[in-house]
N, C-alpha and C positions, 0 to 999 in steps of 0.2 A: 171221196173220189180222188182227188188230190195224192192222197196220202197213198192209197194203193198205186197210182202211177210212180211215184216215189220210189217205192217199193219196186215193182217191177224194171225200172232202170238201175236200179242198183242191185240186182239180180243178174242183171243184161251185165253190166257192164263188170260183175267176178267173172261171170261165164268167160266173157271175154280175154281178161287180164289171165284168167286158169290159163287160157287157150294159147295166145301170146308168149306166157311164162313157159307152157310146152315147147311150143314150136324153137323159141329162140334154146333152151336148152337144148334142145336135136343139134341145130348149129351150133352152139358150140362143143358137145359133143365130136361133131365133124371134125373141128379145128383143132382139137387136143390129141385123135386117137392117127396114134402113128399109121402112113399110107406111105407106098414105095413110090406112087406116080400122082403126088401132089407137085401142083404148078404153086410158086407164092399168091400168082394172083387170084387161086380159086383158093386159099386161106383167106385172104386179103378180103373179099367177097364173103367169106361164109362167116369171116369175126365181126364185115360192118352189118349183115344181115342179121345174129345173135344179136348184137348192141341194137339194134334197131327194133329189134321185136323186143327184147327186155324192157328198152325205156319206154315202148307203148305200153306194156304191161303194167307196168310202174305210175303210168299219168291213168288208165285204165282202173288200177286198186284206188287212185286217189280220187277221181269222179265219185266211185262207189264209194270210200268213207265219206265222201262231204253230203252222197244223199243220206248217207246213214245216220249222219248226225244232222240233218234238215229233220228226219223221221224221228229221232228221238229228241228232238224242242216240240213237236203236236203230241197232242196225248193223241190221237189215232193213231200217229203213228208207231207211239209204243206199245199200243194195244195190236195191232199188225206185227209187229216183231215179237213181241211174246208169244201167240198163238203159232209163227212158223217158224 
């Protein structure tokens, strides 16, 4: 039982970091693509909002590897990863 919640949090928490990793690319997208009626301070805003979502994304992939290698010291749970 253990080993399948394991599992599932480190499911949860790619989703996430995918999610994160999205989001903050849109912003910085924003921040690079030339606009006529940018203010600095909505640059200013949309590079700390990128950097912010990236490094969540980033502490987010590293949750998920540390359950992934929790999940691969059980033999369940390598038996769970080999079958999905």
């Amino acid at each position: 039982m253990k080993a399948r919640q394991l599992y599932e949090k480190m499911i949860d928490f790619k989703q996430f970091a995918t999610v994160l990793l999205a989001v903050g690319v849109f912003f910085y997208l924003g921040t690079i693509i030339p606009s006529e009626t940018k203010v600095m301070t909505d640059i200013y805003i949309a590079t700390g909002a990128s950097a912010g979502f990236l490094a969540g994304s980033i502490v987010f992939f590293s949750f998920a590897k540390k359950y992934r290698n929790l999940l691969i010291e059980s033999e369940e749970g390598q038996e769970m990863l080999m079958k999905k």
